[in-house]
TORGU-263785 format. One record per residue: residue in one letter; x, y, z of N, C-alpha, C, CB in turn. Coordinates in steps of 0.2 Angstrom, whole numbers, m for minus. Atoms other than C-alpha are relative to their C-alpha. Glycine has a CB too. Layout:
 residu    nx    ny    nz   cax   cay   caz    cx    cy    cz   cbx   cby   cbz
      A     X     Y     Z     X     Y     Z     X     Y     Z     X     Y     Z
...
% end
This chain:
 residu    nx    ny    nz   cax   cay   caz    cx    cy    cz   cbx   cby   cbz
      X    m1    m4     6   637    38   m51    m7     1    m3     5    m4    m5
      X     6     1     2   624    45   m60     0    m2    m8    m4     6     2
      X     1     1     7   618    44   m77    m3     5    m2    m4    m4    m2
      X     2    m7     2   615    60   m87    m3    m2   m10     9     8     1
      X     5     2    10   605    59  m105    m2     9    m3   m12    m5     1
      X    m1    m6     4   608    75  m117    m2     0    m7     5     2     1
      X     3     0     7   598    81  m132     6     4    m5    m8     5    m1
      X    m4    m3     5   610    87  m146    m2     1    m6     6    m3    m2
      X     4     0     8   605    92  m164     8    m6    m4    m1    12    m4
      X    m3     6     4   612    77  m175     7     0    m4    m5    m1    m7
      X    m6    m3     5   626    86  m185     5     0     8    m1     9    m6
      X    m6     1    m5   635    89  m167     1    m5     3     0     4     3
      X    m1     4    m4   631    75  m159     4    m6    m5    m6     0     3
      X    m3     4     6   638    65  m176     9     4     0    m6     2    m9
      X    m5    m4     0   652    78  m174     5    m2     7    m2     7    m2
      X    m2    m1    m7   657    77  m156     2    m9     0    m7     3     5
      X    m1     6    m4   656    57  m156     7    m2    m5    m7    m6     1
      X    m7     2     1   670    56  m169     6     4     1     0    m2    m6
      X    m7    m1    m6   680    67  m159     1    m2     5     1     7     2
      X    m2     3    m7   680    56  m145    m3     4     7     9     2     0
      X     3    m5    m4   670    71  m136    m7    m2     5    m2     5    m5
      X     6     1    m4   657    60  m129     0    m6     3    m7     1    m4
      X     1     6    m4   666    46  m121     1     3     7     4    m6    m1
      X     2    m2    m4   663    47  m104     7     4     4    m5    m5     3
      X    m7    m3    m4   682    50   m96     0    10    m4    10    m8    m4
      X    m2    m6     1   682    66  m109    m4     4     2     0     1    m5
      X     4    m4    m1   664    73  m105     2     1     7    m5    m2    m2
      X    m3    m2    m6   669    71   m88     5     7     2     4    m4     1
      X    m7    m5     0   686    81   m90    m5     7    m1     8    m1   m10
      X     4    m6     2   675    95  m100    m4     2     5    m4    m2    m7
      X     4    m5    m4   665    97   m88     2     3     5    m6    m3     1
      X    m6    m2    m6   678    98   m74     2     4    m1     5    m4     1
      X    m2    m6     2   685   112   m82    m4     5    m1     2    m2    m6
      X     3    m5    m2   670   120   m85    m4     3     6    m3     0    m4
      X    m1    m2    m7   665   120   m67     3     4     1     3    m5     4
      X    m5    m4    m1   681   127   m65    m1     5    m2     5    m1    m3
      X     1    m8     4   679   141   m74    m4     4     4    m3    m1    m7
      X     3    m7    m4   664   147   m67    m1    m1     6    m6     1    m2
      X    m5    m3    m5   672   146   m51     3     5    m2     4    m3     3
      X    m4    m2     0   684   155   m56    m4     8    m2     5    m5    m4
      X     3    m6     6   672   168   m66    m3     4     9    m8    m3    m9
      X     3    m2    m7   662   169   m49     5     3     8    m4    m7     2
      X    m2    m2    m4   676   171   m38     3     9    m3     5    m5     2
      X     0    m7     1   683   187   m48    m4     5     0     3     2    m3
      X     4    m6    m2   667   196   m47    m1     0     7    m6     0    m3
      X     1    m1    m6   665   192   m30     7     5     4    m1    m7     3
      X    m6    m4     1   684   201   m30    m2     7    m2     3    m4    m5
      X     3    m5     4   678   215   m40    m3     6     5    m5    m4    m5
      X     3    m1    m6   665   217   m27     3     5     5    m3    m6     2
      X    m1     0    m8   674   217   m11     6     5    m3     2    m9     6
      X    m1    m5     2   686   228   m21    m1     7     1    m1     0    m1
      X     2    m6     3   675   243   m24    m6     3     5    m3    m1    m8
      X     2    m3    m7   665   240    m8     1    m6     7    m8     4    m1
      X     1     5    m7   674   233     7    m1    m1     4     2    m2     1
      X     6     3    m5   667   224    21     6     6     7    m2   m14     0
      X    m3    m2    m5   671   232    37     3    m2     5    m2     2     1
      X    m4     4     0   684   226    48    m4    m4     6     7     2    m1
      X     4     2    m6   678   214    62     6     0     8    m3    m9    m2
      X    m2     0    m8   683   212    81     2    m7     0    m5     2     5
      X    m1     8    m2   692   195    88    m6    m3     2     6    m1     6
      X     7     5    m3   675   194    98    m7    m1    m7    m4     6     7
      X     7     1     5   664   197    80     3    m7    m4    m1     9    m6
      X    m2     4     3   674   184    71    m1    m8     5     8     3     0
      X     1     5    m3   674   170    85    m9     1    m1     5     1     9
      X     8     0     0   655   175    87    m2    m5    m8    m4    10    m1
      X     2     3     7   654   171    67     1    m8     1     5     3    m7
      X    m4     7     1   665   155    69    m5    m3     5     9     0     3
      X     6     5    m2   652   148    83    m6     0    m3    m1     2     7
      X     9     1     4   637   152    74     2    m5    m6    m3     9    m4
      X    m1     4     7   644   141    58     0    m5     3     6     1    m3
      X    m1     6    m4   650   128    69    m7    m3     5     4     3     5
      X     2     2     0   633   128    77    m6    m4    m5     1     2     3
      X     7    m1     4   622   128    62     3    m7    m4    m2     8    m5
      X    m4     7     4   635   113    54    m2    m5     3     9     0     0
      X     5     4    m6   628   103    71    m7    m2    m1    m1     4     7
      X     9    m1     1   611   107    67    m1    m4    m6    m4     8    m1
      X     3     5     9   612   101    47     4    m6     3     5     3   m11
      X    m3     7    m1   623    85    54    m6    m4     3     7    m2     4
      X     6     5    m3   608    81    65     1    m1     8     0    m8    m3
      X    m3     1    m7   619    82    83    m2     2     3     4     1     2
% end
């Protein structure tokens, strides 16, 4: 687990800890959520995108090609 150390200006950080905002179960949550989000923000532009210009379509043989090349390059970062 790590440890994270954050500067706040005084008034919020006086504000935040008597909302309960800076124990660690909540900051956790908060930040799990904001994760979320910008997934979420990043997947509809990538949406947006493939919308307005989409990819073209592939072949069973271009697809299997992709799927071995991933497969090998996943080998390679494990170290096999």
């Amino acid at each position: 687990m790590a440890t994270v150390q954050i500067t706040l200006p005084d008034a919020l950080a006086q504000e935040a800890t008597k909302a309960g905002l800076l124990a660690p179960d909540k900051t956790e949550r908060m930040l799990r959520e904001g994760l979320r989000a910008e997934r979420l923000e990043r997947f509809k532009a990538a949406r947006a995108v493939l919308a307005t210009e989409p990819l073209a379509p592939m072949t069973a043989e271009e697809i299997s090609a992709e799927i071995a090349a991933y497969r090998t390059e996943q080998r390679r970062a494990a170290g096999s």
